[in-house]
Every structure is written in structure tokens, then in C-alpha cells.
C-alpha positions as CSV (number, residue, x, y, z in Angstrom):
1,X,16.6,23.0,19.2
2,X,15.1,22.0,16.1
3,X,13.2,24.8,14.1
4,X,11.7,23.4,10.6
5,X,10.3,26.2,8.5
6,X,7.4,24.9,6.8
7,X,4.4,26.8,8.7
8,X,1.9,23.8,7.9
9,X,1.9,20.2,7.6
10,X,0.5,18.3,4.4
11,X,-0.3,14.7,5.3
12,X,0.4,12.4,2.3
13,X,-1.7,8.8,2.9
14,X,-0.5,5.8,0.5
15,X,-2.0,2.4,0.0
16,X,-0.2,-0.4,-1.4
17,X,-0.8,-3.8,-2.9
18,X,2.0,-6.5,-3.6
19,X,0.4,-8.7,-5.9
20,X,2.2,-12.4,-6.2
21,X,0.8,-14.9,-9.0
22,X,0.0,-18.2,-7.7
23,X,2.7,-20.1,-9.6
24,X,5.5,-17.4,-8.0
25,X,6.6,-16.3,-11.7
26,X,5.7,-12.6,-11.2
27,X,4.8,-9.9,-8.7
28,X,4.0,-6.6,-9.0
29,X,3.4,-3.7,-7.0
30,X,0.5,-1.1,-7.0
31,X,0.5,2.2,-4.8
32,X,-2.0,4.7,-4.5
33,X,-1.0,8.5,-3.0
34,X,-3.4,10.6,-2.3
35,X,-3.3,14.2,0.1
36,X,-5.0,13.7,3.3
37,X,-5.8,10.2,4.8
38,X,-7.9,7.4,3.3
39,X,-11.5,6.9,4.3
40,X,-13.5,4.2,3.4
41,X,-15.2,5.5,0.5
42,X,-11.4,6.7,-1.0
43,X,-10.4,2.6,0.1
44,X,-13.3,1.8,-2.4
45,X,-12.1,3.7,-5.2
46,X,-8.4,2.5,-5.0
47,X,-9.9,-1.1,-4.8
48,X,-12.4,-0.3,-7.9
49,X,-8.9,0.9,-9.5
50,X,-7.1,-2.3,-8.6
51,X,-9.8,-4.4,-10.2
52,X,-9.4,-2.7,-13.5
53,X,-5.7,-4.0,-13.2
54,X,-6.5,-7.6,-13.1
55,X,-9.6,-8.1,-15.3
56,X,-11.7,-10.6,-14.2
57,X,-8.8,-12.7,-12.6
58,X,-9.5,-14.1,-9.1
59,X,-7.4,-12.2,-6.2
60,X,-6.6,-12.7,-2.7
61,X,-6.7,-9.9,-0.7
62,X,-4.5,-9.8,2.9
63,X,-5.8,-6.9,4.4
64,X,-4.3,-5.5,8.2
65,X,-6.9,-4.3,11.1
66,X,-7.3,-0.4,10.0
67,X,-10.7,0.7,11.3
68,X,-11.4,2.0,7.2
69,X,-11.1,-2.4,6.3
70,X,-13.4,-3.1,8.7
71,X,-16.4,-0.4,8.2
72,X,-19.8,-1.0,7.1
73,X,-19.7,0.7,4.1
74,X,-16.5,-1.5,3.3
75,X,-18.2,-4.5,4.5
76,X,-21.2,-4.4,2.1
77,X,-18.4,-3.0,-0.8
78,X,-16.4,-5.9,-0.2
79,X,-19.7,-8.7,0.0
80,X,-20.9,-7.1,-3.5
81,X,-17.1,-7.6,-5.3
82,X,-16.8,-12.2,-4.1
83,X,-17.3,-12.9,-7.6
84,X,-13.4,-11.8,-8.1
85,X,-11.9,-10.5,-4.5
86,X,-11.7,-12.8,-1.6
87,X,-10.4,-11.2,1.8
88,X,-8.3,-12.6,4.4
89,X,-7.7,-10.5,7.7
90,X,-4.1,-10.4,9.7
91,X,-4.5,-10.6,12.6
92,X,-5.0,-7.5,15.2
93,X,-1.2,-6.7,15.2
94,X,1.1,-8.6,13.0
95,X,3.4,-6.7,10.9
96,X,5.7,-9.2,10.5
97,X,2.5,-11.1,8.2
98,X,2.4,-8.5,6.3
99,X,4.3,-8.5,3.0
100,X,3.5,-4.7,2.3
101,X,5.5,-3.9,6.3
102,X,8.7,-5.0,3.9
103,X,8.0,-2.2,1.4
104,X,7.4,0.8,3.8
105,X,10.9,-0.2,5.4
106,X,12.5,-0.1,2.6
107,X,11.4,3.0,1.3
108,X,11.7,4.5,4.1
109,X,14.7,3.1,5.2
110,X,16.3,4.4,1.5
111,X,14.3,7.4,-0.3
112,X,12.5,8.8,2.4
113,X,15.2,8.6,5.0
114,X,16.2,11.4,6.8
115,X,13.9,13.8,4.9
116,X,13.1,17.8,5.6
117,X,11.8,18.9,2.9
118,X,9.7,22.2,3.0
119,X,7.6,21.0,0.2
120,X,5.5,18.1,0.3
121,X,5.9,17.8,-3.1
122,X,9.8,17.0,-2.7
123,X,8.9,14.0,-0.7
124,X,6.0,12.8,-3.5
125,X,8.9,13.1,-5.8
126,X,11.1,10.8,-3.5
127,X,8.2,8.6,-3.1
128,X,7.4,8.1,-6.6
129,X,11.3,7.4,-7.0
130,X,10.8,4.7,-4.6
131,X,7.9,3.4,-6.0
132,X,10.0,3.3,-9.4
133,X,12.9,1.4,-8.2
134,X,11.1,-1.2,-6.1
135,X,8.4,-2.1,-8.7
136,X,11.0,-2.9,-11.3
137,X,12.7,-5.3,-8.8
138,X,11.4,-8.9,-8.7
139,X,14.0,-10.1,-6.3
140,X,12.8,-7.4,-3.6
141,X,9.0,-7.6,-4.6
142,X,9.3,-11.2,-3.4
143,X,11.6,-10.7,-1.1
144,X,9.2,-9.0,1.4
145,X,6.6,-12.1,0.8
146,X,9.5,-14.5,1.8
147,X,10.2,-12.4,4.9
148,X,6.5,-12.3,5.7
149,X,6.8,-15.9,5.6
């Protein structure tokens, strides 16, 4: 028997965005962490936050089959924001597509393996730690695009 001690749970939500240039020089990688679970109006402001990132610059935007992509209030978000973001949707269930399936493995599959921490703050540390090495990484960055084929 497995007794854990920590007398609630905390749910930690992420979202994350591998960015590639179009020539393949650079990628980079943007994660958002937030308590709780996102929503579509939280999805909103971490796209809002993105867009300060790239300044006017065109971007592509691969997005999987989570019911908060797909709202109305996302829909008519998205529809106001084609003069920078355009939106492709994977289909149903295809993980393998999806460049950003690469990352969660790895993370979890290295910092986040194996984990009981009592505090949820131990495993934001580890998750920022994550974040760290990965991001400064090229090589792995495009890694998971190449293995998303």
C-alpha cells in the first residue's frame, strides 16, 4: 500500500508553444503554468501573451482537439487575431503530429519522473528546470518537429 501525505491535490495546467522559423535557423519554446486548468478565456490571454512575443510577424498555429480550441468564445478570438495568427487543427487524435507530444515526454520522462513531492511547488520548480534546459537546446527543440514529421 501506497500512503502519500499531502491531504489535497493542486492541479498545475501548462500550455506550450514550439515555435520554428520558416527557414529552420531557430526555434524556440514558450510555456505558460498556471494553477488550476485552462479555460478559454485563460487560452486567450496566453495567446494575447504570445503575440507580444512575435510583434507583428505572421505565425502558424497547430493546435490539437481540446474542447477550450474549439469554443465559441475561441472561435470569434481566433477570427478577430487572421491579420497575424493563422490556425491549423490536428486531427481528432494524433499525438504523434504534434511537435509539443515530444516535449511533455521529455520532461516528463527526465525532471518530472518519478515525482512525490508534498508540495506543488517542488514540482513547479522541477518544471521550470525543465523548461530551462530544453529551451536552451536547439538540437532537441527541433528534434520533436522532426519526430512529428
Amino acid at each position: 500500500m501506497l500512503v502519500h501525505r499531502q491531504r489535497s491535490w493542486t492541479r498545475i495546467s501548462a500550455a506550450a508553444f514550439i515555435c520554428y522559423r520558416w527557414d529552420g535557423r531557430r526555434a524556440r519554446l514558450y510555456v505558460h503554468l498556471r494553477p488550476g486548468s485552462y479555460n478559454e478565456a485563460s487560452l486567450i490571454e496566453v495567446l494575447k501573451n504570445l503575440r507580444r512575443h512575435f510583434r507583428g510577424q505572421k505565425v502558424i498555429l497547430l493546435w490539437d482537439g481540446l474542447s477550450g480550441h474549439k469554443s465559441t468564445l475561441m472561435r470569434a478570438h481566433l477570427a478577430e487575431q487572421l491579420s497575424w495568427l493563422t490556425v491549423e487543427r490536428l486531427p481528432a487524435y494524433a499525438p504523434d503530429l504534434n511537435p509539443v507530444e515530444g516535449l511533455w515526454s521529455n520532461v516528463k520522462g527526465r525532471e518530472l519522473a518519478n515525482r512525490c513531492d508534498l508540495e506543488t511547488a517542488h514540482t513547479v520548480a522541477a518544471a521550470h528546470t525543465a523548461i530551462h534546459r530544453v529551451r536552451n537546446n536547439q538540437q532537441l527543440l527541433f528534434s520533436f518537429l522532426h519526430h512529428a514529421g
